[in-house]
C-alpha positions in Angstrom: 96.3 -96.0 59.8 93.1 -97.3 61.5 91.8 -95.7 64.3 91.4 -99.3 66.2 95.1 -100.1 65.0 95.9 -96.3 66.2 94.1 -97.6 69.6 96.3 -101.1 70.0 99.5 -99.4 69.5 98.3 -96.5 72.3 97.5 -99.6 74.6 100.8 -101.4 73.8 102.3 -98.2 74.4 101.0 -97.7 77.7 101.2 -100.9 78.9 104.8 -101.7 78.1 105.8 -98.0 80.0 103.5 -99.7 82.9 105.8 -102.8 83.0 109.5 -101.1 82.1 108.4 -98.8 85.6 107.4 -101.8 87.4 110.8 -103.9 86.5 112.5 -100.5 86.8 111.2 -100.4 90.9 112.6 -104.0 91.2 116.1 -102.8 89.9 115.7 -105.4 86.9 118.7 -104.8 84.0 118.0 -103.6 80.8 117.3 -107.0 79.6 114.7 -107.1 82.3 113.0 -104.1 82.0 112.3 -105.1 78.1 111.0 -108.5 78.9 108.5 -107.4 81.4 107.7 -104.4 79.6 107.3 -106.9 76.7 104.8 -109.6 78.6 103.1 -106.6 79.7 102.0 -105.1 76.5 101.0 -108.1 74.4 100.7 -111.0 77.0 97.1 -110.8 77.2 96.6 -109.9 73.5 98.9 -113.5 73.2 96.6 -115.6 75.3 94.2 -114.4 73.5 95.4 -115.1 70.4 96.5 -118.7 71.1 92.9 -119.5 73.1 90.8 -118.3 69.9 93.3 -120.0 67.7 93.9 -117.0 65.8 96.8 -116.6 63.3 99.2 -115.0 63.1 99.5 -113.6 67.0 99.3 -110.0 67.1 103.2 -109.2 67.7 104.3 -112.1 65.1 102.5 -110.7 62.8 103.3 -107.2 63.0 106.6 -106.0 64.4 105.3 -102.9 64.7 104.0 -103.8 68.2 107.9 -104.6 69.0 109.2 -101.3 68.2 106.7 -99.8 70.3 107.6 -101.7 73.2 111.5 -100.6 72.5 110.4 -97.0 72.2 108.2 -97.3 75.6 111.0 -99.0 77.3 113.1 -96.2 75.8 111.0 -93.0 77.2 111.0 -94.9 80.6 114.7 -94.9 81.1 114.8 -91.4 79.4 112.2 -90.2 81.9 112.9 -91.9 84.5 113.6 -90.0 87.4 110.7 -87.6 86.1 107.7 -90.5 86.0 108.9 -93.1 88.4 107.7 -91.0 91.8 104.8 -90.7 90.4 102.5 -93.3 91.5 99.7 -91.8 89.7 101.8 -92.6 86.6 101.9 -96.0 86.6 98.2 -96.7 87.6 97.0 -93.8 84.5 99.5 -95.6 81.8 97.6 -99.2 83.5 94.1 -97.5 83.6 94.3 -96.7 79.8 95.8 -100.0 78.8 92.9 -102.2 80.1 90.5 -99.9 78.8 91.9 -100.0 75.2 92.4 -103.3 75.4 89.3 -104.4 76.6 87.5 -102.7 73.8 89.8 -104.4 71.2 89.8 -107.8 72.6 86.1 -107.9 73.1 85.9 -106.4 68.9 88.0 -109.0 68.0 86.2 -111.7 69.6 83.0 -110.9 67.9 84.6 -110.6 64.6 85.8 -113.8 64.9 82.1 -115.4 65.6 82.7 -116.1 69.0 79.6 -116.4 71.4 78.9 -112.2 72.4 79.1 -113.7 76.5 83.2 -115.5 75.1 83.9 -112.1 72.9 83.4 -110.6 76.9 85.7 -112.6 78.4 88.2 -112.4 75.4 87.9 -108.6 76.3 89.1 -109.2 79.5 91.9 -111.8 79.1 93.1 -109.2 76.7 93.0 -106.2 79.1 94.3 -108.5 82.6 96.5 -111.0 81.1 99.5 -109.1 80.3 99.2 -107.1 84.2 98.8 -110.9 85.4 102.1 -112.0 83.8 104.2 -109.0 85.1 102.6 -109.1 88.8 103.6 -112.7 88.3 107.7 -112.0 87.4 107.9 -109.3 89.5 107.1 -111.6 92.5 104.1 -110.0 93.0 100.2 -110.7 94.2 98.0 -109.7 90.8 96.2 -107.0 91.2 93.0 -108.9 89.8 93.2 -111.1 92.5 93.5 -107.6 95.4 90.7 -105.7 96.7 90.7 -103.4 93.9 88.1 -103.5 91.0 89.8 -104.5 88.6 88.4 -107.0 86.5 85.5 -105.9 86.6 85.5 -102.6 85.5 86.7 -104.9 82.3 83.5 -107.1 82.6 81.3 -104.0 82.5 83.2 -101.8 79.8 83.0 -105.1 77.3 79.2 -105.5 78.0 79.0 -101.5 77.4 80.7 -102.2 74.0 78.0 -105.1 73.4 75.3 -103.4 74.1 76.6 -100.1 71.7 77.8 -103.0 69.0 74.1 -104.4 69.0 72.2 -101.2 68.4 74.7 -100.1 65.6 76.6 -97.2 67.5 79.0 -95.5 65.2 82.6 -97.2 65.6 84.1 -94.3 67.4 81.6 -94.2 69.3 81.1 -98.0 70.6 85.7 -97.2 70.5 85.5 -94.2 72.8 82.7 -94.9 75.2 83.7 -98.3 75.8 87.4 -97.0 77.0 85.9 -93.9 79.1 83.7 -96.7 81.2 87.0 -99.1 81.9 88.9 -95.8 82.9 86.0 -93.8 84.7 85.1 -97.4 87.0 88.7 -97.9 88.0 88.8 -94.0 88.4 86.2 -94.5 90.9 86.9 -97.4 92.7 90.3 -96.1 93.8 89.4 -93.2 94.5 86.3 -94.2 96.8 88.1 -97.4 98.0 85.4 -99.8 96.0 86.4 -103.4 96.7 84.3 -106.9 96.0 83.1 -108.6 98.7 85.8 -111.7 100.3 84.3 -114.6 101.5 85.2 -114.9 105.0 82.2 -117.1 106.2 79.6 -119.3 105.0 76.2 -120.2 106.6 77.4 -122.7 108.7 80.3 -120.8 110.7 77.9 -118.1 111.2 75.7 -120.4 113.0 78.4 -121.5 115.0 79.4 -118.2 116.1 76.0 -117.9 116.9 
């Protein structure tokens, strides 16, 4: 086994448990907690997929991704009552998700011959996507669009992996720095209440407040 296929499964991994403990808060059934968990894991992987036109999509083509998801939606109900009060759980299991999955999406863009600036945002898709999808079922506001640095901690962590790509870093290298910069950004931002700016007025109403 590859280390980068070793790295998708750890990202489906963690993002399914992310999305069984989210549908798990909402008091979703079993058949719930496995579709979110599900959309979760590979729904940005998917879009992905079907925007590069790449065949077949990641889960169809390997149920290997499925069984993970089962097993992650297993260890959530096993563990429940352990992990669930734990908010730092949910936001480590999402943390390492986008970071894995920013580094593979952006790879897999530029093996595919993809403009380096479209491999970026194939990065991203691939890291946000699937968080988009639950927020979305769950009934609630995506964190991308929220004051927390999200996305962009994606953004920068697939230009890290450019930049290490284009000078010929060794794989595990460009593979392990990539995923510590997604993690140590959002790491930061939370913990220092980093947000982007909102756009609340323009040059005009300032003038008229004026």
């Amino acid at each position: 086994m590859s280390i980068i296929y070793s790295l998708d499964i750890i990202g489906t991994f963690s993002f399914a448990i992310s999305g069984a403990l989210v549908a798990s808060k909402k008091k979703f059934d079993l058949f719930g907690v496995v579709i979110i968990a599900f959309v979760t894991a590979v729904g940005g992987g998917m879009m992905r997929d079907v925007l590069i036109n790449y065949h077949p999509i990641n889960w169809i083509g390997d149920l290997n991704y499925i069984w993970t998801i089962l097993i992650a939606v297993l260890f959530a109900f096993l563990f429940k009552s352990k992990i669930l009060p734990l908010s730092k759980t949910l936001f480590l299991f999402d943390t390492i998700g986008i970071g894995v999955f920013t580094m593979l999406g952006t790879e897999k863009g530029l093996n595919f011959g993809l403009h380096p600036f479209v491999a970026v945002v194939m990065g991203v898709v691939s890291a946000v996507m699937g968080g988009v999808l639950r927020d979305v079922l769950t009934q609630k506001t995506p964190l991308i669009f929220k004051k927390e640095i999200y996305a962009l901690a994606c953004f920068i962590g697939a230009f890290t992996f450019l930049v290490l790509h284009h000078v010929k870093a060794p794989h595990n290298v460009q593979y392990i720095i990539t995923i510590l910069t997604v993690v140590i950004i959002r790491l930061i931002a939370v913990k220092f209440h980093l947000e982007l700016p909102k756009i609340k007025d323009d040059l005009f109403t300032k003038n008229r407040n004026n």
